[in-house]
C-alpha positions in Angstrom: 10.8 -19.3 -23.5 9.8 -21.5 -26.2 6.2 -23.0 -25.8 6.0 -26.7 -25.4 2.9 -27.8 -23.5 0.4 -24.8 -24.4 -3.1 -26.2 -24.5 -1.7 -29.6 -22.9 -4.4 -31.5 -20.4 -2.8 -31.2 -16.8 -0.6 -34.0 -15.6 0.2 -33.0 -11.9 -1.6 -31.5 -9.5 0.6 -28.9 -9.6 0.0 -28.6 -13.3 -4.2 -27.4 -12.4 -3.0 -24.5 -9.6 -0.8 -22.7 -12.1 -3.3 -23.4 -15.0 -6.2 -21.8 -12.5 -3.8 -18.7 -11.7 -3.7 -18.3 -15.3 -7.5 -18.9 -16.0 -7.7 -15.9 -13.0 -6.2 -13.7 -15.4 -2.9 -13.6 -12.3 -0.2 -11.4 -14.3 2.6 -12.3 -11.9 3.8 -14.5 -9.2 6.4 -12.9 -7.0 8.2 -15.8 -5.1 11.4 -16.9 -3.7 12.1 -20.3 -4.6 11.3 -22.9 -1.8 11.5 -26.6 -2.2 8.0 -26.7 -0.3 6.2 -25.6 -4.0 8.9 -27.2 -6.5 6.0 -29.1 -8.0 3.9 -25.6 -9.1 7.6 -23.7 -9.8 7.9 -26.7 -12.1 4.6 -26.1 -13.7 4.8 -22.4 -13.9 7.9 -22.9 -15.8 7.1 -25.7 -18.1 3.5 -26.2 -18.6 2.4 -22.8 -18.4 5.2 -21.1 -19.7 5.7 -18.5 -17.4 2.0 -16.9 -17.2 1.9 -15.9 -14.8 5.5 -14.1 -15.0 7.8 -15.2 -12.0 9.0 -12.5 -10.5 12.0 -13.8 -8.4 13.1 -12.0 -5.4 15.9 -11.7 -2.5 13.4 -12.2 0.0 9.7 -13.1 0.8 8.8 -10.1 2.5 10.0 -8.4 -0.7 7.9 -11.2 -2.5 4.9 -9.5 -0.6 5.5 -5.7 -0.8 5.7 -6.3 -4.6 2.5 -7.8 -4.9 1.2 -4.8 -2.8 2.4 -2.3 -4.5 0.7 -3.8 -7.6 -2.9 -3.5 -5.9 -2.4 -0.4 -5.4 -2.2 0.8 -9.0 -4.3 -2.3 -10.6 -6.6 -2.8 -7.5 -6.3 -6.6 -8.4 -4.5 -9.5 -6.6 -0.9 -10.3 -7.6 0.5 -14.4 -6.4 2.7 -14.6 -4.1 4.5 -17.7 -3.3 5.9 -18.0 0.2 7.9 -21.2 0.7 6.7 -23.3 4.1 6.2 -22.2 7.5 9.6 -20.1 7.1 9.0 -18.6 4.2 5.4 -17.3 5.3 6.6 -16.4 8.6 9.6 -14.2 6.0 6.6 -12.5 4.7 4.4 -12.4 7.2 5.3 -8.4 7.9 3.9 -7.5 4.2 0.8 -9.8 5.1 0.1 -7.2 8.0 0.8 -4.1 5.8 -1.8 -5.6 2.9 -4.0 -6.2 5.6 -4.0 -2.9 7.2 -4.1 -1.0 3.8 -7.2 -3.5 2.8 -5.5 -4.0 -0.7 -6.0 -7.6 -2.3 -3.4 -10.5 -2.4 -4.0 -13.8 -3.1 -0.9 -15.6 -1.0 0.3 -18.9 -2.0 1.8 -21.2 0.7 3.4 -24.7 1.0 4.1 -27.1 3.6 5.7 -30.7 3.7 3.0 -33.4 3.1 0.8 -33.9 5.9 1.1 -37.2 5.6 4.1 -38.6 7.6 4.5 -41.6 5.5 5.6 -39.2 2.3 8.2 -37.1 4.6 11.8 -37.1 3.4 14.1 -36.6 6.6 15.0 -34.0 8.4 13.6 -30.6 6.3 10.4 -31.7 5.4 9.8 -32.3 9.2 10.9 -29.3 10.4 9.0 -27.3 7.4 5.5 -29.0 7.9 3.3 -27.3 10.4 0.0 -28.7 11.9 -2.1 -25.3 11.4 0.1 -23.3 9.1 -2.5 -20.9 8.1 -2.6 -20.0 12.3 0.5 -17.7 12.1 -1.0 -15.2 9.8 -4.9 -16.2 10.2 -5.6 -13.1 13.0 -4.4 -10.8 9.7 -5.6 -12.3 6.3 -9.4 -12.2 5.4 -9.4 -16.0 4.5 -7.6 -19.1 4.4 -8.1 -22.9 3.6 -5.7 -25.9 3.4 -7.2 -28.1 0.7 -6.9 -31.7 0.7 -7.1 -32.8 -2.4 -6.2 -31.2 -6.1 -9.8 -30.5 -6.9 -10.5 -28.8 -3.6 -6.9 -26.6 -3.9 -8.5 -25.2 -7.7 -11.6 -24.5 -6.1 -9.3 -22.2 -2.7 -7.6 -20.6 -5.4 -11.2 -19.5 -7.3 -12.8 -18.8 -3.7 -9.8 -17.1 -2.4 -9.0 -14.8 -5.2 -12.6 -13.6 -5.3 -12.6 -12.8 -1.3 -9.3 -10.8 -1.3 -11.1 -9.1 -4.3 -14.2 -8.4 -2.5 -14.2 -4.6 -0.5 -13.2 -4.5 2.2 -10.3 -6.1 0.4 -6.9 -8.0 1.5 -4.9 -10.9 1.7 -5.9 -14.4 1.6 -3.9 -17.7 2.5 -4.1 -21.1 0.8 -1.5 -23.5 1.9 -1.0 -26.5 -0.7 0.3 -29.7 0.3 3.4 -30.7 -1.5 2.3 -34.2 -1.7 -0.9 -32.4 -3.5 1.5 -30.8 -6.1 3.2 -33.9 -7.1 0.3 -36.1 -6.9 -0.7 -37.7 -11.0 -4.3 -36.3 -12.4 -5.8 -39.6 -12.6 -9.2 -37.8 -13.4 -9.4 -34.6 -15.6 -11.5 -32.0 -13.3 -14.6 -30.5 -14.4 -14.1 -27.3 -16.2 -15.1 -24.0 -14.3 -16.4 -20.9 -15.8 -13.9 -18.0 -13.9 -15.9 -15.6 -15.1 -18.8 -16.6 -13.1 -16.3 -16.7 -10.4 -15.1 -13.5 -9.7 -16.0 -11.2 -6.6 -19.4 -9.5 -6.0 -19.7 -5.7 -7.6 -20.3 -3.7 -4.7 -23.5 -2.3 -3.9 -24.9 1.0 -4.2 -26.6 2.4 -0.8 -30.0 2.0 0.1 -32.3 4.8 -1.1 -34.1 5.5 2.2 -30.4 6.0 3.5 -29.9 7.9 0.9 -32.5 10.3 1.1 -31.6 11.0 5.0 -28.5 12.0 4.2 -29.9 14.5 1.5 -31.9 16.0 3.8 -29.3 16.1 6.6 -27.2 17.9 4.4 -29.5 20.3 3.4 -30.0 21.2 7.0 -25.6 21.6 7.8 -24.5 24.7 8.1 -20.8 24.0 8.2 -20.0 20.5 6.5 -16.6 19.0 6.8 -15.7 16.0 4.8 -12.8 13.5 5.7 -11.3 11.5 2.6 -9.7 8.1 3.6 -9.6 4.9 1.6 -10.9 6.0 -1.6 -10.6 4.6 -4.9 -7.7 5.9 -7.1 -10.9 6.2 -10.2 -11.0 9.8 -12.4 -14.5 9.8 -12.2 -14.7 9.0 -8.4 -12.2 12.0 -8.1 -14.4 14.5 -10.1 -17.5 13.2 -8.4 -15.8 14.3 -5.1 -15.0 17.8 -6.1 -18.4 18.4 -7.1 -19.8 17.2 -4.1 -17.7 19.7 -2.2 -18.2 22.2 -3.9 -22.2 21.4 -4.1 -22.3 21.5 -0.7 -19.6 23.9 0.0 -17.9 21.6 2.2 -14.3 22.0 3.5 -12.2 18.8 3.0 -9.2 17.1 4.9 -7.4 14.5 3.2 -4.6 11.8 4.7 -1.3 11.4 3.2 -1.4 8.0 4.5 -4.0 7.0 1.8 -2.6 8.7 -1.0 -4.2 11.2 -3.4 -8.3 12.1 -3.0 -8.9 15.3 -3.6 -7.0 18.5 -5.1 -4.6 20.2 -2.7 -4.8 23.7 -4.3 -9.0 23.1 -4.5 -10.3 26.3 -2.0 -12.3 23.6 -0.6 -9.3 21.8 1.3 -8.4 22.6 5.3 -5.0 21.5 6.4 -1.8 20.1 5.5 -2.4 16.5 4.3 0.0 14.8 6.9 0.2 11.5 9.0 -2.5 12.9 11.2 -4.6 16.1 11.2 -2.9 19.6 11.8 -4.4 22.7 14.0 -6.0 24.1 11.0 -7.9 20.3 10.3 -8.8 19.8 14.0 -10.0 23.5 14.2 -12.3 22.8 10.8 -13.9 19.6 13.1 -14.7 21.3 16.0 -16.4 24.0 14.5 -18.6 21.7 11.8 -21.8 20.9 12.6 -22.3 17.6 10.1 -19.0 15.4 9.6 -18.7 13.0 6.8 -16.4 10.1 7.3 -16.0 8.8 4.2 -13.5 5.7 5.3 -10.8 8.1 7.1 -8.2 5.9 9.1 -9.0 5.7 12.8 -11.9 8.4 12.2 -12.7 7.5 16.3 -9.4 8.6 17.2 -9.5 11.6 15.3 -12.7 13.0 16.9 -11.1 11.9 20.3 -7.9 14.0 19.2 -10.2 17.0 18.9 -13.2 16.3 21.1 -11.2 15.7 24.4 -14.3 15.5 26.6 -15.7 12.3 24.6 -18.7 14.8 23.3 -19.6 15.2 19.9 -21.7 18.1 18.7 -21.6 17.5 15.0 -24.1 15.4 13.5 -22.3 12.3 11.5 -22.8 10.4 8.1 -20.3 7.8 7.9 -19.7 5.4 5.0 -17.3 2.5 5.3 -16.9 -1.3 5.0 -14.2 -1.4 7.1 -16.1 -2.9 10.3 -16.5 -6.2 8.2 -12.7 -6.3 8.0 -11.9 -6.3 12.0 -10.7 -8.6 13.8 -10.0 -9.1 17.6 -6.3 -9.7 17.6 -5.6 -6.4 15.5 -7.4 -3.4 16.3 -6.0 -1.5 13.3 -9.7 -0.6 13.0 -9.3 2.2 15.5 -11.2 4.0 18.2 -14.9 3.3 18.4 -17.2 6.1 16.9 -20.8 7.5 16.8 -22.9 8.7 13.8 -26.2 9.2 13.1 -25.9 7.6 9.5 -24.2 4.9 8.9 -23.7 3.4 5.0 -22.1 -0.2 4.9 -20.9 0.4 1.5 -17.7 2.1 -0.6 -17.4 5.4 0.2 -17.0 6.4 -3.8 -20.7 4.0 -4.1 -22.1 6.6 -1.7 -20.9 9.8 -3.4 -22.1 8.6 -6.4 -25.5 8.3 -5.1 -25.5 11.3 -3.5 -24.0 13.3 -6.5 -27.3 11.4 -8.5 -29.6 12.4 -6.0 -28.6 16.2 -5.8 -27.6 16.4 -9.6 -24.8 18.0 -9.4 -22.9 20.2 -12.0 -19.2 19.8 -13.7 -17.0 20.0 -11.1 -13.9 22.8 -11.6 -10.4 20.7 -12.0 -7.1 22.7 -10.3 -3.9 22.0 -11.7 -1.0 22.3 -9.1 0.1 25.3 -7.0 3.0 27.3 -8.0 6.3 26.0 -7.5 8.2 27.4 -4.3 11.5 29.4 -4.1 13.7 26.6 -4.8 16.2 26.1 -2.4 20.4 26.7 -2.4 23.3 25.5 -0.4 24.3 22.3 1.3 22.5 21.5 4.0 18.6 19.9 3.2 15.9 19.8 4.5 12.9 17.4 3.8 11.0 19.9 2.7 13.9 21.4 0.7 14.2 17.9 -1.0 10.6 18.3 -1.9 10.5 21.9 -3.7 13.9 21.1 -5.8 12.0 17.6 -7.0 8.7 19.4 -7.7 11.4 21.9 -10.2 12.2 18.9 -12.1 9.7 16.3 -12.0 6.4 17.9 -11.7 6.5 18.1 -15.7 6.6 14.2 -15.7 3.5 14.3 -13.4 5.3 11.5 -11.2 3.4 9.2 -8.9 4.5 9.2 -5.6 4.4 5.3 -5.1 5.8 6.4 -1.3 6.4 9.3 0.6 8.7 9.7 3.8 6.9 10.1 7.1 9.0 13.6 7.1 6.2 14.9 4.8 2.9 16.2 4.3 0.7 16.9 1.1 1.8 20.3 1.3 5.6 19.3 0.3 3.9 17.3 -2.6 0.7 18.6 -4.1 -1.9 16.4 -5.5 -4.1 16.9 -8.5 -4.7 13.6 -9.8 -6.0 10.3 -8.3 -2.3 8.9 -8.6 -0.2 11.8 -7.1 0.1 9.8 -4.2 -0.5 6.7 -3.1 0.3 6.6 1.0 1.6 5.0 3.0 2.1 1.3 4.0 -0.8 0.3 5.8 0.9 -1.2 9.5 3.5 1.2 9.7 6.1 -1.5 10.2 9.4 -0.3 7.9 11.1 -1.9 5.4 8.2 -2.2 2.5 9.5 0.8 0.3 11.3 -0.7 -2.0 9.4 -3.7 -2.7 6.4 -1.3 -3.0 8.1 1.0 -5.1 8.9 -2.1 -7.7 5.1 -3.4 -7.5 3.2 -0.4 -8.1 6.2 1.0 -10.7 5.4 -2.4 -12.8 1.7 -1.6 -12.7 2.0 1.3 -14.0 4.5 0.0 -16.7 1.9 -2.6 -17.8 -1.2 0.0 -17.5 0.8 2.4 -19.9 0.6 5.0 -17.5 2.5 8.3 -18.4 3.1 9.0 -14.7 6.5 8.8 -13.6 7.3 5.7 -10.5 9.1 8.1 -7.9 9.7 6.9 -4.3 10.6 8.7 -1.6 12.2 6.8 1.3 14.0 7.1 4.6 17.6 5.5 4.9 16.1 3.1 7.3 13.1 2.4 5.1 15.7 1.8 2.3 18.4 -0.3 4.1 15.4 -2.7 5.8 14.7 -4.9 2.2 16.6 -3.2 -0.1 17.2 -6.1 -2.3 13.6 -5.4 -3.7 15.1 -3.4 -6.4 16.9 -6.5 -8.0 13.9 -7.8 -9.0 12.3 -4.6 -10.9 15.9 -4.3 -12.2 15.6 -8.0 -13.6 12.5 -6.9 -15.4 13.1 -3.6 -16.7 10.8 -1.5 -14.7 11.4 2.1 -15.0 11.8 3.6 -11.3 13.2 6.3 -9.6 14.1 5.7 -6.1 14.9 9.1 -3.8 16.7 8.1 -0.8 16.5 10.6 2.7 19.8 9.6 4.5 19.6 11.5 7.7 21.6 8.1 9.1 18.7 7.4 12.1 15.8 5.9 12.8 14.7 9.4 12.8 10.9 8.9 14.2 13.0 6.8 17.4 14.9 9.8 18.3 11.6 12.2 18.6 10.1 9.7 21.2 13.3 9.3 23.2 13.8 13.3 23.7 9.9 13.1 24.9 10.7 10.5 27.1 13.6 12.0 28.6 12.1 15.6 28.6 9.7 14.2 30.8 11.9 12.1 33.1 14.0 14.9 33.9 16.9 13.4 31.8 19.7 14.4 29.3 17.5 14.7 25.8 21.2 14.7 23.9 21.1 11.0 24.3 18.3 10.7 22.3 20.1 9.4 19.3 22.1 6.3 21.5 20.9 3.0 20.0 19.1 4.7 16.7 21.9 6.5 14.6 23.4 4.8 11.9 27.2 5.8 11.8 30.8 5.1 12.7 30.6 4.0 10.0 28.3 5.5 7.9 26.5 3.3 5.6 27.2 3.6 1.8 23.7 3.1 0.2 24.7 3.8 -3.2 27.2 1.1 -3.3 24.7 -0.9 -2.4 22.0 0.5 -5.3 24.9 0.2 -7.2 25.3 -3.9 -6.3 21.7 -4.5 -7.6 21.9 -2.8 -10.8 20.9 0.8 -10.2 22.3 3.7 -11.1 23.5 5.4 -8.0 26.4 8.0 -8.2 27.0 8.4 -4.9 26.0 10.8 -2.0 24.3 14.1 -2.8 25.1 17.1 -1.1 23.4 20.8 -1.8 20.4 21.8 -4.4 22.9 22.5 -7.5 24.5 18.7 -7.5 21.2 17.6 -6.6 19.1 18.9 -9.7 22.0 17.6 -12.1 21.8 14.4 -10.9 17.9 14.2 -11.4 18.6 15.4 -15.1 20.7 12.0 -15.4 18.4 9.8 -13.3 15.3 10.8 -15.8 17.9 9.6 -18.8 18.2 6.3 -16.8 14.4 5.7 -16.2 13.3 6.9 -19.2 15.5 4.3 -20.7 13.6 1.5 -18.6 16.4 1.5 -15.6 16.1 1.8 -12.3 18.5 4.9 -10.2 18.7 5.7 -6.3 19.8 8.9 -5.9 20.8 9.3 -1.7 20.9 12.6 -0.6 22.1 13.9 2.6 19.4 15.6 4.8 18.5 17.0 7.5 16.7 15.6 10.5 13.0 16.6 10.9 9.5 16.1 10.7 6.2 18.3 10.5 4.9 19.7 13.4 1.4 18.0 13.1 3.3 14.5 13.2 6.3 15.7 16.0 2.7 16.9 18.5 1.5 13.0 17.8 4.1 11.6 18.4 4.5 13.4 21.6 1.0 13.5 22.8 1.5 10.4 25.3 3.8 12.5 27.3 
């Protein structure tokens, strides 16, 4: 695009919120066009020539899942632009999902102009609401609908800095249209962003510090949960040495991605949507517990300490209290412990690894590949040993995995092996995740490979996401699980029935996907992708992953769906089960 206006004074209000995105060092803006913001498209297109980059998409909640998956690499806020109250209430699933996963987003809204006088008929009555910010305010850690153009710079500094403050998430500033298209009479003040940017987090305080030391010199049998952790190299080593310091056993999550070593002697359990026997058997018998941010660490202990009594002495270190909120109660089951660190769990290690000066920590690579799989029929699990043949030399990231999984189907020795789950659980963010984070790592100059890992019905909820990494070149490849159900629907249905005394073969009425079967290559295909078609067995499988790598290492984008068997891991089947 050639550069008219660089370095021109702001003429439109609309003109100062895209030069301020820019001033926030915002890479991208992921939108959908809406008539609500023509005045900042405008602006973003012709004064400041596209930086940040527009990143068009099919849909806003694609618009969103992009701009998560982002955070999740970068750790920093991506723009999103969600058109009025229709286009927020598009997006407002993704909103949840950033929430939940406390991962930065600085959300961009638009209504009509509050002031009647200025309405054109019919859609700019309909698309102006009198508290817009109230549909997502119970999920988003701040909002604001400024009334002037000075004021809607100054939500855009304060807003970016919030979501960027741990415990992190989205924010909300809504932006009158009339604002956009309203002259600059009056150049604005200039602001210093650099002085504007969110707090650095703080380290513990030493007194609580020094308990803890002591505590742990006194443990026995010290278990150590990783949750939200940072995706750091240094935060990863500091948390091997700790474990091995204090010759701790560790459970990780695959919900939150990669925090410690799977093949480390240190880690209990299968890494899987909630603990397994062997993790729950670790907890009862410990007798000091670290919860170092683990997701719903109150249910957890409830899961394995069914009389409501705890033995085990606690340390817990977590912001995430600051980040609850009445409506959701994503936060989880209460819980006790004996210390209790308002700070980032990697902020606490670190002082702890000063405090007991601890040595190099030992780095294990991955475990041995498994007996790889032959004939027809896949499992999940199968899936996973013929990928790790072909991809583990790429050391891929595993932007998503299916809830079919567990970290012992995909090993982790790195901080971006994995990177969980999507925070509310709600579907239909893979794809748009998938692009997000694969464009972070694109622009990081990562040498992992972007690999996603997603159900059919994951897939076939937004898969128009992939147009838009497609439109930008981002290398991505995209393995789809077709087992043609809403899988997880049909486990809670047989429960159900099992314990109503009824016919458990109807558990797949109402969540199969057949008659006709759906063709989700043809529809990779209609984006851009390469897709060749269904994939049956482990021999067409690996040859078709030799020509996928030629297509993503070229910069494209290929879905490879493979047909697979239904199933899950018994830690996750017993949850799922256990209200029956």
């Amino acid at each position: 695009m050639q550069d008219k206006t660089q370095n021109q004074t702001p003429e439109w209000g609309s003109d100062v919120f895209a030069e301020t995105l820019r001033a926030l060092g915002m890479r991208y803006i992921a939108l959908n066009p809406g008539a609500s913001y023509r005045g900042i498209h405008d602006s973003l297109v012709n004064f400041t020539n596209d930086d940040p980059e527009i990143l068009l998409c099919i849909h806003e909640e694609a618009a969103v899942a992009i701009a998560h998956g982002w955070a999740k690499i970068t750790g920093r806020a991506m723009a999103v632009a969600l058109h009025s109250n229709v286009g927020l209430m598009h997006g407002s699933m993704g909103i949840f999902n950033a929430f939940c996963d406390r991962v930065p987003m600085m959300v961009i809204g638009a209504t009509g102009p509050l002031d009647a006088a200025k309405r054109r008929p019919w859609i700019e009555w309909i698309h102006t609401a009198q508290d817009q910010g109230a549909l997502v305010r119970d999920f988003i850690k701040w909002d604001d609908q400024p009334g002037s153009v000075a004021a809607a710079r100054e939500a855009l500094l304060q807003g970016t800095a919030i979501a960027e403050t741990a415990p992190r998430g989205p924010v909300y500033v809504n932006v009158d249209a009339a604002l956009q298209e309203e002259k600059v009479v009056t150049a604005l003040a200039p602001i210093d962003v650099r002085r504007r940017g969110a707090p650095v987090s703080t380290d513990p305080a030493a007194e609580l510090v020094a308990s803890a030391v002591a505590m742990l010199g006194d443990a026995k049998n010290i278990v150590m949960l990783m949750g939200r952790m940072s995706r750091d190299l240094d935060d990863w080593t500091r948390r091997i040495a700790l474990a091995e310091h204090l010759g701790a056993r560790v459970i990780t999550d695959f919900k939150t991605g990669s925090t410690f070593p799977t093949v480390h002697p240190a880690t209990v359990g299968k890494a899987g949507y909630f603990p397994d026997a062997d993790a729950k058997a670790a907890i009862a018998a410990a007798d000091l517990i670290i919860n170092l941010d683990w997701l719903d660490f109150g249910g957890t202990l409830r899961s394995v300490f069914t009389d409501g009594v705890v033995p085990a002495k606690i340390i817990s270190a977590s912001l995430d209290s600051y980040a609850h909120r009445g409506w959701s109660k994503d936060g989880g089951a209460p819980f006790p412990a004996d210390i209790a660190f308002m700070n980032e769990p990697d902020r606490v290690i670190a002082a702890l690894a000063a405090a007991l000066d601890l040595p190099e920590a030992t780095s294990p690579g991955l475990p041995e590949q498994p007996e790889l799989p032959t004939g027809d029929i896949l499992t999940p699990q199968d899936i996973a040993a013929l990928l790790r043949s072909k991809l583990d030399a790429h050391r891929p990231c595993l932007i998503r995995g299916p809830l079919s999984w567990t970290g012992a189907d995909w090993p982790v020795d790195h901080p971006l092996g994995a990177l969980g789950y999507d925070g509310g659980g709600g579907i239909g963010s893979g794809c748009g995740m998938a692009v997000g984070a694969a464009l972070a790592l694109r622009d990081t100059e990562s040498d992992r490979l972007p690999l996603a890992v997603l159900g059919d019905g994951d897939f076939l909820m937004n898969a128009s996401a992939l147009w838009t990494g497609i439109n930008k070149n981002v290398p991505l490849l995209v393995i789809v699980l077709n087992n043609r159900s809403f899988y997880n629907d049909e486990v809670h249905q047989e429960t159900v029935a099992k314990h109503r005394s009824r016919p458990p073969e109807n558990k797949h009425v109402g969540i199969v996907m057949n008659d006709p079967d759906i063709d989700i290559s043809a529809i990779a295909r209609g984006f851009g992708a390469f897709s060749p078609g269904l994939v049956r067995g482990a021999d067409a499988l690996l040859r078709t992953l030799d020509e996928a790598l030629a297509v993503v290492s070229d910069g494209g984008t290929a879905v490879i769906e493979i047909d697979t068997a239904k199933g899950y891991a018994p830690s996750m089947v017993g949850a799922l089960r256990s209200g029956s």
